[in-house]
C-alpha positions as CSV (number, residue, x, y, z in Angstrom):
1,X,0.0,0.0,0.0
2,X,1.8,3.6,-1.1
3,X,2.4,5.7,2.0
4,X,2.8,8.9,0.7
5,X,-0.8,8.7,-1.3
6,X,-4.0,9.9,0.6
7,X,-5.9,6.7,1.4
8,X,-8.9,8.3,-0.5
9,X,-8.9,11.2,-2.6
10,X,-12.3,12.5,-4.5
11,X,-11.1,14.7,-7.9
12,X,-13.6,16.9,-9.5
13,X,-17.0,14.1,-9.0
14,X,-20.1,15.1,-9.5
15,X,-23.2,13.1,-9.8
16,X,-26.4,13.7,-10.9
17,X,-29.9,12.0,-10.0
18,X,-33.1,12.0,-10.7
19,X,-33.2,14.9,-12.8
20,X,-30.7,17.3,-10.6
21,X,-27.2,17.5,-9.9
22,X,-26.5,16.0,-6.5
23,X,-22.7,16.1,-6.2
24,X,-20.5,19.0,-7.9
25,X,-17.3,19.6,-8.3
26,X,-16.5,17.3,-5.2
27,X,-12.8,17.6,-3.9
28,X,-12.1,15.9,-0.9
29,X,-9.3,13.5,0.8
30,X,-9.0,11.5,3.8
31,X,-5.7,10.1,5.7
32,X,-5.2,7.1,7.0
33,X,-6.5,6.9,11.1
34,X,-8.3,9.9,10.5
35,X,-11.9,10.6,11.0
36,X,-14.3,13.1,8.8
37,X,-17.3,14.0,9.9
38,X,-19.8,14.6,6.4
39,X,-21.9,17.3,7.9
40,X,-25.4,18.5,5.9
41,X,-28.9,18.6,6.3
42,X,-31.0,15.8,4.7
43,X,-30.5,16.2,0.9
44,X,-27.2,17.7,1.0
45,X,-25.6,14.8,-1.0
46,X,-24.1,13.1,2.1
47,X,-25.8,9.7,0.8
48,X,-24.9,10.0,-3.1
49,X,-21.0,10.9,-2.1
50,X,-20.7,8.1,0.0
51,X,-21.9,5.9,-2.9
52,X,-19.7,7.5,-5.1
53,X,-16.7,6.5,-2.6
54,X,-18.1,3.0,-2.5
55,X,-17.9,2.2,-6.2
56,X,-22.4,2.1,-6.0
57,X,-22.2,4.8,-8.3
58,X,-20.0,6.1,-10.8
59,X,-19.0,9.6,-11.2
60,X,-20.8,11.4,-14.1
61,X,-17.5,13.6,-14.0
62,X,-14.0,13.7,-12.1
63,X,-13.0,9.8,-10.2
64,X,-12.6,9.0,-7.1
65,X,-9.3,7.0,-5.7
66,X,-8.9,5.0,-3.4
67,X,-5.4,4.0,-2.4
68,X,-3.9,6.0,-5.5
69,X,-6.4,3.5,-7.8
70,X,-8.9,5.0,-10.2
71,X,-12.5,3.4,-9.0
72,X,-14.1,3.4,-12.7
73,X,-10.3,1.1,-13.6
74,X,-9.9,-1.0,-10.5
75,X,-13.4,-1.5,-9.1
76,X,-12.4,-4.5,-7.4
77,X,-10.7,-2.5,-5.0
78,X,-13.5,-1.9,-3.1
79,X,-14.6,-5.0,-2.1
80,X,-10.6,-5.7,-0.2
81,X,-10.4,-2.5,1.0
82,X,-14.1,-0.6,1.8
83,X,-16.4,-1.2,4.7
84,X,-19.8,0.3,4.0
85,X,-22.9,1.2,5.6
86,X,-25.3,2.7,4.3
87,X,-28.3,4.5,5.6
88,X,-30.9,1.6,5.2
89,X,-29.1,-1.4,6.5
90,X,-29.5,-4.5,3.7
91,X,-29.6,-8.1,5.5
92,X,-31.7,-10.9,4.8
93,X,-35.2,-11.6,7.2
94,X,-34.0,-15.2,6.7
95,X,-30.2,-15.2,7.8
96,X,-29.1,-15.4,11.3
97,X,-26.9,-12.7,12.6
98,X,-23.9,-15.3,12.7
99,X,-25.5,-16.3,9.0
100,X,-24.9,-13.0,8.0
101,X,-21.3,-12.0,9.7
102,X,-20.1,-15.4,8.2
103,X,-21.4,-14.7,4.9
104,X,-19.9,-11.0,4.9
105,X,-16.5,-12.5,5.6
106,X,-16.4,-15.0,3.3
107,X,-17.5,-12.3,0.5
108,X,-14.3,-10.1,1.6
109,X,-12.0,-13.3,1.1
110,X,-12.1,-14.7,4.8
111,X,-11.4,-18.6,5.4
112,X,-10.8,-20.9,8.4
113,X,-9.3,-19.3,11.4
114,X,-9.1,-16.0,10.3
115,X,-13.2,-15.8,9.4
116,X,-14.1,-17.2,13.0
117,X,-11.8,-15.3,15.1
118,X,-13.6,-11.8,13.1
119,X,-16.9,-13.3,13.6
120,X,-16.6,-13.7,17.3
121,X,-14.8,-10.2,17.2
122,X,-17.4,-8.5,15.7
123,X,-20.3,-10.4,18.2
124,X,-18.2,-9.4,21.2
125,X,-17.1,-5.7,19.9
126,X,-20.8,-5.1,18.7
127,X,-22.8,-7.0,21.9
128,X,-24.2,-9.5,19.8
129,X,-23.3,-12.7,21.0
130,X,-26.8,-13.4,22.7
131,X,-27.9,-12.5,19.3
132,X,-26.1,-14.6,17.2
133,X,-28.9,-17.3,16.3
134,X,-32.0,-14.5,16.2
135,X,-33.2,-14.1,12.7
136,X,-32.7,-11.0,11.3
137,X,-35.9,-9.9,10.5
138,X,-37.0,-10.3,14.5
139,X,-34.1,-7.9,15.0
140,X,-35.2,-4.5,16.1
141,X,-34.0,-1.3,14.3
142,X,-31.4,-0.5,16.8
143,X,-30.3,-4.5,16.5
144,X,-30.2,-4.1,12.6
145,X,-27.8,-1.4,12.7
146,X,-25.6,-2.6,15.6
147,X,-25.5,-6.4,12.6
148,X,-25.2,-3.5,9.5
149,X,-21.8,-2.4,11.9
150,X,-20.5,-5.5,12.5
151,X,-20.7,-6.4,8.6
152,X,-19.3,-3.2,7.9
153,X,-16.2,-3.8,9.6
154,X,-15.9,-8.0,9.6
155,X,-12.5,-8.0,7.2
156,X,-11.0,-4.7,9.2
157,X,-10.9,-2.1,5.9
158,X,-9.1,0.5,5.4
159,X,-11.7,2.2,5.0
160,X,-15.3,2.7,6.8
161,X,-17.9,4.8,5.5
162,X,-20.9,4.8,7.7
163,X,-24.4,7.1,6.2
164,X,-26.0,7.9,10.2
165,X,-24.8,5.7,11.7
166,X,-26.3,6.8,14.9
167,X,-29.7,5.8,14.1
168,X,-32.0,3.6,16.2
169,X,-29.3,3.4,18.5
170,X,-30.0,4.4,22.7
171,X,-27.7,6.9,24.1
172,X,-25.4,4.3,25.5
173,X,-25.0,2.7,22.4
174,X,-24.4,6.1,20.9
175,X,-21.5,6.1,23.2
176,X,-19.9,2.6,22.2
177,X,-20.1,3.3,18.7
178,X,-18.3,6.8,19.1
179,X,-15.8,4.2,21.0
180,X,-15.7,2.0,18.3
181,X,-15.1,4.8,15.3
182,X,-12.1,5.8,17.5
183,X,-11.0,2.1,17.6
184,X,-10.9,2.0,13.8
185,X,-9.2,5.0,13.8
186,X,-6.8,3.7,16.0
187,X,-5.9,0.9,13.7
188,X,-4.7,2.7,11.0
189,X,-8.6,2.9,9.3
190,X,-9.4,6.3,7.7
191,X,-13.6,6.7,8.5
192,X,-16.5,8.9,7.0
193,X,-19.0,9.6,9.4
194,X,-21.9,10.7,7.6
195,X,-24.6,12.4,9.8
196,X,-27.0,15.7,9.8
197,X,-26.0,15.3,14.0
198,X,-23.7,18.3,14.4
199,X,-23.0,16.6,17.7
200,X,-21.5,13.6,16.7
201,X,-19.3,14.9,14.4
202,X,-18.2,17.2,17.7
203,X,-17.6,14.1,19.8
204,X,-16.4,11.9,17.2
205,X,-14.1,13.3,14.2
206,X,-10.8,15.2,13.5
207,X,-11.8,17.1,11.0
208,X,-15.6,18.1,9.1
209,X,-16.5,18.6,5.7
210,X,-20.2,20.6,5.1
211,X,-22.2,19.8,2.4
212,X,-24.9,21.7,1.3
213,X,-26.9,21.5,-2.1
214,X,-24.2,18.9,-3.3
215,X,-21.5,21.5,-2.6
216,X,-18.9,21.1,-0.5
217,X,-18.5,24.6,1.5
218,X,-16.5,23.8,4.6
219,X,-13.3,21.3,5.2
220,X,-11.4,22.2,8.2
221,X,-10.0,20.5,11.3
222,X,-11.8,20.2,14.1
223,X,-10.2,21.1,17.4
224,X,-11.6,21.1,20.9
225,X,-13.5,24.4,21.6
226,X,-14.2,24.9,17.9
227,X,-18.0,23.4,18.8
228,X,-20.0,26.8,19.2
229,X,-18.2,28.3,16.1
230,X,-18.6,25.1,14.0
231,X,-22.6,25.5,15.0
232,X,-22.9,28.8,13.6
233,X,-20.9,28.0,10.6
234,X,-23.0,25.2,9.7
235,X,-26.8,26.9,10.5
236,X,-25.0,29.7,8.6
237,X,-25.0,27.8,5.4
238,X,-28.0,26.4,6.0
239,X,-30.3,29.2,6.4
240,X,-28.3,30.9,3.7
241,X,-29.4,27.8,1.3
242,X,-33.2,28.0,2.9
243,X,-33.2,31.9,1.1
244,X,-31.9,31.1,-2.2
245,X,-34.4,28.5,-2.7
246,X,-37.5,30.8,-1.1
């Protein structure tokens, strides 16, 4: 893996759906071990540019690479290096939650010893060992996301994208997964925390992007203190964006 490369780096990408341009112009990068908090309110193109990163979509213009790799040339790279969760978490009613970490591994290349000591990882990291033989359509929501985690991050990527990841989940587990993010950080993981919660990108990242109409118009470090300004920054944009479109 080259070291002196950004572990992700968006050039130009723009997308457009349904009609409208979602993503423009988008120039963004992320380290390894660091932690971006993708900040915007609900349309902002949060969603589209983490599809974009994840190979779901392809850029209508610019590329996005991953590891120094072109996307749209190396697509496979994704599936060795990317752990993805999107907003609606996709399992099968049918599959157990050991069903479904077992198959996730197996899909990212895990065999034998390795895929059983990341399953039982993932049960113990996630608290879902008494869950393990439940079905996954019995799950409740906050159960789903906590499996749609542990799937993310079975095969340890490089990197983890996760679209609000926050929802469903009770203020403790709020606090575990802020925990966990770090952890992944820690490792050497560069994350995307997706989220319209100005608060967890507060208590969770190093540094925040703001999108707003599929424009990104902040991308700063985040230091401690910089809370209050950050807040006024972002409602800033906001409101300004509410009185263009009136």
């Amino acid at each position: 893996m080259a070291s002196s490369a950004p572990l992700l780096r968006l050039e130009g990408a723009s997308r457009r759906r349904a009609g409208r341009c979602a993503v423009a112009a988008l120039d963004l990068k992320l380290e390894r071990g660091e932690v971006l908090g993708l900040l915007g309110v609900n349309g902002a193109g949060k969603s589209t540019t983490l599809a974009l990163i994840a190979g779901a979509l392809r850029p209508d213009a610019g590329r996005v690479l991953l590891d120094g790799r072109d996307l749209a040339e190396h697509p496979q790279v994704t599936r060795r290096l990317l752990g993805w969760l999107p907003e609606r978490v996709p399992l099968w009613p049918e599959l157990t939650v050991d069903e479904h970490l077992t198959a996730h591994a197996r899909l990212r290349g895990l065999r034998g010893r390795a895929l059983t000591h990341a399953c039982a990882d993932m049960l113990a990291r996630l608290a879902l060992g008494p869950l393990a033989r439940r079905l996954a359509g019995v799950l409740s929501q906050g159960q789903r996301q906590r499996l749609g985690l542990a799937c993310a991050l079975v095969h340890r990527p490089a990197l983890v994208l996760l679209d609000e990841p926050a929802n469903a989940l009770d203020p403790v587990q709020q606090v575990a997964l802020r925990r966990l993010v770090r952890e992944e950080a820690a490792r050497g993981a560069g994350v995307i925390l997706s989220t319209h919660l100005l608060s967890e990108v507060t208590a969770t990242c190093d540094r925040v992007a703001i999108l707003h109409e599929g424009t990104l118009r902040h991308d700063a470090p985040l230091a401690a203190g910089d809370e209050a300004a950050l807040e006024r920054h972002f409602f800033a944009i906001a409101v300004a964006g509410e009185a263009r479109a009136a």
